[in-house]
C-alpha positions in Angstrom: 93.1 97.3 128.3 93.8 96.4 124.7 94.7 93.2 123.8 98.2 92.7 122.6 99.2 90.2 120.4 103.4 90.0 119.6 104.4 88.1 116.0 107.1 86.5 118.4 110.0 88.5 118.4 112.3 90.4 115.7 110.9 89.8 112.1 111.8 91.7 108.4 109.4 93.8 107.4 109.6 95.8 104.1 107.9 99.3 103.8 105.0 99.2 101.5 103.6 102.8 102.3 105.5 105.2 104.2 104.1 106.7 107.0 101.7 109.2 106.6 100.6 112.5 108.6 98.6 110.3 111.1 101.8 108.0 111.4 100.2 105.2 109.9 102.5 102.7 107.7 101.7 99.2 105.4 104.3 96.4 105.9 104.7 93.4 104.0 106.3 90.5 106.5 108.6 88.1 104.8 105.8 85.8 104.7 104.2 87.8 102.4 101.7 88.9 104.9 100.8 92.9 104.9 100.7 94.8 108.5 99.0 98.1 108.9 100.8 99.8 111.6 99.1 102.8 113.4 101.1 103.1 116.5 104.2 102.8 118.0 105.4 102.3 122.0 107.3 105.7 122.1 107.6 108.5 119.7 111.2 107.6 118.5 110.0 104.9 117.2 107.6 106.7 115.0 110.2 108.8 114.0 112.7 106.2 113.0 109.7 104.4 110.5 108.9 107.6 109.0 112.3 108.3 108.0 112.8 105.4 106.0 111.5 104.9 102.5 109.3 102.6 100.5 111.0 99.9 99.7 113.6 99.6 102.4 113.4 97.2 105.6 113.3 97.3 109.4 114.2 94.6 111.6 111.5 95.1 114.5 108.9 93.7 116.9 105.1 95.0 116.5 102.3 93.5 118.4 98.4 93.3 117.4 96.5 97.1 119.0 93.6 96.8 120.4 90.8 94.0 118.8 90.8 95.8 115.4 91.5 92.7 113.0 95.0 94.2 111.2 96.2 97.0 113.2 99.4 96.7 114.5 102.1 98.8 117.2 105.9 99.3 117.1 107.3 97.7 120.1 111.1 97.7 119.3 113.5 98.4 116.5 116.8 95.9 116.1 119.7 96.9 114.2 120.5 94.3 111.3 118.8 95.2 108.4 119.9 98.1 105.2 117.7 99.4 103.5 
């Protein structure tokens, strides 16, 4: 099973690259650290990244997949944030 690692609940992330056609993303955390995100708990989730647009931010939980140093999943989307 692979491990997975939360960032501890609901955090800011701005979109650095949009997703792409093999629903990958790059986040930059308010901390300034950068997330690569390659999967997501359910397909609406997916969805909802890809629509937004460089620039913008999500208010959402992702969680460390598998041992691959920065690779990261969508585990949850929170309403609070414009884009």
């Amino acid at each position: 099973m692979p491990e997975m690692v939360s960032t501890n609940g609901a955090e800011i992330y701005t979109i650095v690259n949009e997703v792409n056609d093999h629903g990958a993303a790059t986040l930059r955390g308010e901390n300034g650290s950068t997330y690569h995100v390659t999967s997501y708990d359910d397909e609406a989730l997916r969805d909802y990244l890809a629509s937004q647009r460089r620039g913008e931010q999500v208010r959402m939980d992702i969680e460390r997949a598998g041992v691959r140093a920065n690779v990261w999943q969508v585990s949850a989307l929170y309403p609070g944030v414009q884009g």
